[in-house]
C-alpha positions as protocol buffer text, in pm:
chain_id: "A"
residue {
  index: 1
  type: UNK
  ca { x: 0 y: 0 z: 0 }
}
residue {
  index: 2
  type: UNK
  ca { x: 154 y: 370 z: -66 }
}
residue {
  index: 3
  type: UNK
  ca { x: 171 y: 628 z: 171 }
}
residue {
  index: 4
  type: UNK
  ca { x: 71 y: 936 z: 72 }
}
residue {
  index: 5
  type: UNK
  ca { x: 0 y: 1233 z: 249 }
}
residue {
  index: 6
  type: UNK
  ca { x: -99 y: 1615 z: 100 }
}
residue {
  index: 7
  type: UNK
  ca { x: -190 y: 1845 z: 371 }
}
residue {
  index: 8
  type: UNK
  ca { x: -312 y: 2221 z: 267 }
}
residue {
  index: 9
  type: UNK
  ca { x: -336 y: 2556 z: 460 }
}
residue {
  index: 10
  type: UNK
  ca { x: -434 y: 2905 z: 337 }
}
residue {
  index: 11
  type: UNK
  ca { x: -85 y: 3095 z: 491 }
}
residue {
  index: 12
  type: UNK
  ca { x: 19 y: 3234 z: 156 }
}
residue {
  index: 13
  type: UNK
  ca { x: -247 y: 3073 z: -84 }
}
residue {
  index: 14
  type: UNK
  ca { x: -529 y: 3146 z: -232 }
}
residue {
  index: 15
  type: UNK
  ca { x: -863 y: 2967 z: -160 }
}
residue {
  index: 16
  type: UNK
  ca { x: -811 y: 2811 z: -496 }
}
residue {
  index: 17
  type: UNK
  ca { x: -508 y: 2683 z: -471 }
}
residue {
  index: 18
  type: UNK
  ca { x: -373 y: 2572 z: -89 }
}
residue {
  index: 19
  type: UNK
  ca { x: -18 y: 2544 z: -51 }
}
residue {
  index: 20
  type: UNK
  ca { x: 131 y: 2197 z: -38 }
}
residue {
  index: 21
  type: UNK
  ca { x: 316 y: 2114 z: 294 }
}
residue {
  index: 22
  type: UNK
  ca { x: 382 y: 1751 z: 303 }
}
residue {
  index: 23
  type: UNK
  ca { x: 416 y: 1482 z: 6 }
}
residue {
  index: 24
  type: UNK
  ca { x: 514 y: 1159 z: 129 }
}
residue {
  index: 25
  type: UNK
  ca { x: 536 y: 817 z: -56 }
}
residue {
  index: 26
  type: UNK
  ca { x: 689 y: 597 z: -280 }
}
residue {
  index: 27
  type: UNK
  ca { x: 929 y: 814 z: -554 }
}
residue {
  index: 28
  type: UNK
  ca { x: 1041 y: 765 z: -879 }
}
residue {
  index: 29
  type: UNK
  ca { x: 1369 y: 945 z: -955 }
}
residue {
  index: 30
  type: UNK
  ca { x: 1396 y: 1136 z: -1295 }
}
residue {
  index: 31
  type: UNK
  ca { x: 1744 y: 1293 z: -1192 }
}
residue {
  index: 32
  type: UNK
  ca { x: 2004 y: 1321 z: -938 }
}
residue {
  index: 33
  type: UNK
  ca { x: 1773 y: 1628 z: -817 }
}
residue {
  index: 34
  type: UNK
  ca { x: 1402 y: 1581 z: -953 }
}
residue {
  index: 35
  type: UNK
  ca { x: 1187 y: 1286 z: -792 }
}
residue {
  index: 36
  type: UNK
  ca { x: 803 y: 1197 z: -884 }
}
residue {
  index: 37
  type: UNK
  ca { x: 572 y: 1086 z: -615 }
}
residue {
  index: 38
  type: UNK
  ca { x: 208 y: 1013 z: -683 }
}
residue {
  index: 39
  type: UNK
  ca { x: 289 y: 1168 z: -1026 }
}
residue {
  index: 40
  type: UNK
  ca { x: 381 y: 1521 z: -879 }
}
residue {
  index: 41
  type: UNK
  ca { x: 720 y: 1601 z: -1009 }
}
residue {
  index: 42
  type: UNK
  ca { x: 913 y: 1721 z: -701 }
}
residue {
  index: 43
  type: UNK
  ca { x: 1268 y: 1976 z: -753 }
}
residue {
  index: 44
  type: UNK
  ca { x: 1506 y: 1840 z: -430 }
}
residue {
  index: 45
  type: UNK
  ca { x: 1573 y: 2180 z: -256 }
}
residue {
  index: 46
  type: UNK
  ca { x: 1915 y: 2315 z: -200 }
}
residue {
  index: 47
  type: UNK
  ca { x: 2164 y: 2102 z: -371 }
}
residue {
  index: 48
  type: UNK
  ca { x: 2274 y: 2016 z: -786 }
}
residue {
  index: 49
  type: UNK
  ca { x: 2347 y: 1755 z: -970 }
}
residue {
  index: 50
  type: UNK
  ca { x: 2474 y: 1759 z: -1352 }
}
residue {
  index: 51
  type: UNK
  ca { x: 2280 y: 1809 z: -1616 }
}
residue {
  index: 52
  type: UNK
  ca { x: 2214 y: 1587 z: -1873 }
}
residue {
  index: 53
  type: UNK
  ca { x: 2500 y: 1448 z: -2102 }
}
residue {
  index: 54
  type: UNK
  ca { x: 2746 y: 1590 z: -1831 }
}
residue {
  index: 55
  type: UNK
  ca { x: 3046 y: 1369 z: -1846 }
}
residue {
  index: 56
  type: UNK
  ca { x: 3361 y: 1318 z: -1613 }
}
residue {
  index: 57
  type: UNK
  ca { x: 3629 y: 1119 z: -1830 }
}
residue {
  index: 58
  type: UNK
  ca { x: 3420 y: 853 z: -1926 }
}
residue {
  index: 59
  type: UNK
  ca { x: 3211 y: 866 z: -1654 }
}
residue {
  index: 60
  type: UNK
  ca { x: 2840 y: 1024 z: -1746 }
}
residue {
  index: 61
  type: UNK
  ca { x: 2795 y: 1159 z: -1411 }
}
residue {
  index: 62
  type: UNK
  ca { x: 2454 y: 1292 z: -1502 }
}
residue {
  index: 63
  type: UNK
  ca { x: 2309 y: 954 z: -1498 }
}
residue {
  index: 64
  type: UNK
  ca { x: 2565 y: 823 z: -1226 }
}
residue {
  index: 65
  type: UNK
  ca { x: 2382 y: 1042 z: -1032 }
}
residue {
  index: 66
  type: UNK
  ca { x: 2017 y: 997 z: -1067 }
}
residue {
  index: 67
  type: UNK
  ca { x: 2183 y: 597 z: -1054 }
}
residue {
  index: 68
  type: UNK
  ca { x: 2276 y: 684 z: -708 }
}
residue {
  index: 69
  type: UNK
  ca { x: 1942 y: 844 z: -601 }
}
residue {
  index: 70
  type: UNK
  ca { x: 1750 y: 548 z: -730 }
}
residue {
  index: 71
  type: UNK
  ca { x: 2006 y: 331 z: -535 }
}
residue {
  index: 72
  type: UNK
  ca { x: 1978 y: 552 z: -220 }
}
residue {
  index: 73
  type: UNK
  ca { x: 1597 y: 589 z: -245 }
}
residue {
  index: 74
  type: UNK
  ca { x: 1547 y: 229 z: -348 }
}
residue {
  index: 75
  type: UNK
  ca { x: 1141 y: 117 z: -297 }
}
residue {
  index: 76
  type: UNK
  ca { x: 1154 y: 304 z: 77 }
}
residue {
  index: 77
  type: UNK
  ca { x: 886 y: 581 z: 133 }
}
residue {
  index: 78
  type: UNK
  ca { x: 1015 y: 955 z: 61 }
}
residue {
  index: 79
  type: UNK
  ca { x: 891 y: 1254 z: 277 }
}
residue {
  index: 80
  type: UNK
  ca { x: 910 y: 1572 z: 130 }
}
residue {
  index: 81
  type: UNK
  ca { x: 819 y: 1884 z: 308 }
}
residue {
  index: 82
  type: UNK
  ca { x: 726 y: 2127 z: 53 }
}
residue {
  index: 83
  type: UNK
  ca { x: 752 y: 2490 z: -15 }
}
residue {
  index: 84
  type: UNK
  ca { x: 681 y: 2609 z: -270 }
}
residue {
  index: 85
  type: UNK
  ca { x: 659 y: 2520 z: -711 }
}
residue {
  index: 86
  type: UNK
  ca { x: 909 y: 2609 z: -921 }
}
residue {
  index: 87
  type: UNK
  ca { x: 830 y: 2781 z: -1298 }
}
residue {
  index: 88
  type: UNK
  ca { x: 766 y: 2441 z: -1418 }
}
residue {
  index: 89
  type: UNK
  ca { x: 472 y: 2358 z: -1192 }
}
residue {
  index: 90
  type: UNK
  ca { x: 750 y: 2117 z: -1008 }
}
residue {
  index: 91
  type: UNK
  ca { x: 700 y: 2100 z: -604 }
}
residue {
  index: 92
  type: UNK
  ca { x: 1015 y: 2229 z: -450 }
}
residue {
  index: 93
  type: UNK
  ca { x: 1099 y: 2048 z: -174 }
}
residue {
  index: 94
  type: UNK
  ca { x: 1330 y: 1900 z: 71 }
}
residue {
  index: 95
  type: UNK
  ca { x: 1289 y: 1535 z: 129 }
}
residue {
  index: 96
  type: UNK
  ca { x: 1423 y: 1275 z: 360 }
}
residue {
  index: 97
  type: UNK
  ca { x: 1414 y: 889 z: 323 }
}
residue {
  index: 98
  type: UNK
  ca { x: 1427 y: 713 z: 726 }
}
residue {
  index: 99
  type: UNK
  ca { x: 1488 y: 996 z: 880 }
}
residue {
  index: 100
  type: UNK
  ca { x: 1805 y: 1105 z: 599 }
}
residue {
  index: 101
  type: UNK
  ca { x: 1788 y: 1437 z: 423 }
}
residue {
  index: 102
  type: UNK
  ca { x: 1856 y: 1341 z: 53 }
}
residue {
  index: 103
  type: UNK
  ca { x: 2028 y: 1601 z: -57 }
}
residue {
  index: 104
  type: UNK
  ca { x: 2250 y: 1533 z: 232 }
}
residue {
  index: 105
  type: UNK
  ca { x: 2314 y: 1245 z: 126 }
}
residue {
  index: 106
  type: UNK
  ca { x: 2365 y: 1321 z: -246 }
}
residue {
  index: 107
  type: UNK
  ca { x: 2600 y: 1597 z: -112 }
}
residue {
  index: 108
  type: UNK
  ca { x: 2807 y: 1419 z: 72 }
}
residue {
  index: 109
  type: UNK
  ca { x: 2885 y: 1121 z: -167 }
}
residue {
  index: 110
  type: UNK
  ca { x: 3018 y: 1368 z: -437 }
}
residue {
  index: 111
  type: UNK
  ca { x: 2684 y: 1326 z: -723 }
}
residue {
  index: 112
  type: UNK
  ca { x: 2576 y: 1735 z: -617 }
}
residue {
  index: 113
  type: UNK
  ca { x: 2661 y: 2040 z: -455 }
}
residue {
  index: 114
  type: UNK
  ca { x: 2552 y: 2242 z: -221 }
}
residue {
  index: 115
  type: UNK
  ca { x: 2341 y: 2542 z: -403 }
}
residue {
  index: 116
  type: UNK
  ca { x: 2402 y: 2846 z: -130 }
}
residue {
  index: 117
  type: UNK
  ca { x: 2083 y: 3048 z: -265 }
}
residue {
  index: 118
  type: UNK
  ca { x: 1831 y: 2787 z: -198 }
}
residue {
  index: 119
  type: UNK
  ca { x: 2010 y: 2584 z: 71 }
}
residue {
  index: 120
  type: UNK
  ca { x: 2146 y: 2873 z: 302 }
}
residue {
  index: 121
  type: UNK
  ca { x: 2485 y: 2663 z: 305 }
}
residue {
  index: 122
  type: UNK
  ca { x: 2274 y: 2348 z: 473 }
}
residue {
  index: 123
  type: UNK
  ca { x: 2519 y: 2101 z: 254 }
}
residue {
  index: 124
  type: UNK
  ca { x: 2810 y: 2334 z: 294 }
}
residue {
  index: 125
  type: UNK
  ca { x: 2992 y: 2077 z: 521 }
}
residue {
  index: 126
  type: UNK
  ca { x: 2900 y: 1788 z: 328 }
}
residue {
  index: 127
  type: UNK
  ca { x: 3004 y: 1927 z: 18 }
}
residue {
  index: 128
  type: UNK
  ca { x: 3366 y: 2047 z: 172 }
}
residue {
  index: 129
  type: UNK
  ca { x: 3438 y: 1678 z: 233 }
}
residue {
  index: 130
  type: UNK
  ca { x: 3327 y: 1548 z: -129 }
}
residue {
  index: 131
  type: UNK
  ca { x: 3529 y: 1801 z: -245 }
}
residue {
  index: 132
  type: UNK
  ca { x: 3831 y: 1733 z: -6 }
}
residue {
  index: 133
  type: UNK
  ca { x: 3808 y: 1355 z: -55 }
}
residue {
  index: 134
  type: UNK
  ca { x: 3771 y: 1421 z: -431 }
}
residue {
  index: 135
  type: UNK
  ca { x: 3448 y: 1234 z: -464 }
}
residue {
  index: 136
  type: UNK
  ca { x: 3225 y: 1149 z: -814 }
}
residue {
  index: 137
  type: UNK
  ca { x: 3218 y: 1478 z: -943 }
}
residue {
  index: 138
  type: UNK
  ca { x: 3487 y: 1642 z: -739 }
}
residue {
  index: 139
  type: UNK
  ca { x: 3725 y: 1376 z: -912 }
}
residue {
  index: 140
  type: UNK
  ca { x: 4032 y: 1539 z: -1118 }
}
residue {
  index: 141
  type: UNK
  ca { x: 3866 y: 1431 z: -1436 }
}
residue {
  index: 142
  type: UNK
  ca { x: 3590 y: 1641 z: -1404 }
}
residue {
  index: 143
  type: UNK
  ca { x: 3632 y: 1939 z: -1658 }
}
residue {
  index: 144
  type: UNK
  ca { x: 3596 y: 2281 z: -1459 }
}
residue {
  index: 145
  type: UNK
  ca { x: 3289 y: 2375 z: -1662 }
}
residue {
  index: 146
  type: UNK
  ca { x: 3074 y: 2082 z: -1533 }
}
residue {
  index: 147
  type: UNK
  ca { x: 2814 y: 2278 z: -1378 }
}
residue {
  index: 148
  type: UNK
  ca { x: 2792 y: 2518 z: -1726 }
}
residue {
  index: 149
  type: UNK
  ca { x: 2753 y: 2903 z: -1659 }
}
residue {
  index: 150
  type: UNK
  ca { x: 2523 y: 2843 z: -1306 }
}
residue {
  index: 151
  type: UNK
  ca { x: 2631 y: 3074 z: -1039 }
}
residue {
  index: 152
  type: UNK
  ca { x: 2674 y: 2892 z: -679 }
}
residue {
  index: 153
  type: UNK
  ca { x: 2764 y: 3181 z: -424 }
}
């Protein structure tokens, strides 16, 4: 049976439209920073991954990436506390899976980076040690223009 949980209130909405504050069940990852649950896309708050047909060396760390989500995730419910939608109707949101943020988690294993304007430096830490340790997209084969013309201060 999925879980799946939408709760609404009228702080900041209109009567038409009440804003989303939880979204929990089972996900389906469509990158290493966009998840569908119950067939609501959902943006993971605060964090980056490559974009499509990013490459490290031979590595194609865009779908190494969304690999490791899917791997991380696995068939385990996702919580997602919600705040807002992004320009493409997408929930943005950050999510945990048993109790672990995921974007800590993708963070911290070197498949994204912390994104300062959305994250107030919550992966800041976690991305220091990828970085440090030279993990998955931190590697030396990554070319220095991975992450395209994106600003991350």
């Amino acid at each position: 049976m999925l879980g799946f949980v939408i709760a609404g209130c009228s702080v900041g909405s209109t009567a038409a439209e009440p804003a989303i504050e939880e979204l929990a069940g089972v996900a389906s990852v469509i990158d290493g920073d966009t998840i569908e649950i119950h067939g609501k896309r959902v943006r993971l708050s605060g964090y980056d991954t490559p974009e499509r047909g990013a490459r490290c060396g031979d590595v194609n760390v865009y779908q190494q990436a969304a690999l490791a989500l899917s791997d991380f995730i696995g068939s385990r419910t996702v919580t997602c506390d919600v705040s807002g939608e992004d320009r493409w109707d997408r929930a943005i949101a950050v999510c945990d899976v048993a109790g672990v943020d995921i974007g800590e988690f993708m963070v911290s294993t070197g498949w994204g980076r912390d994104w300062p304007r959305y994250s107030d430096g919550r992966y800041a830490d976690e991305e220091a040690r990828a970085r440090e340790a030279g993990a998955n997209v931190w590697s030396p084969t990554c070319p220095a223009d991975l992450w395209g013309d994106r600003s991350y201060d």
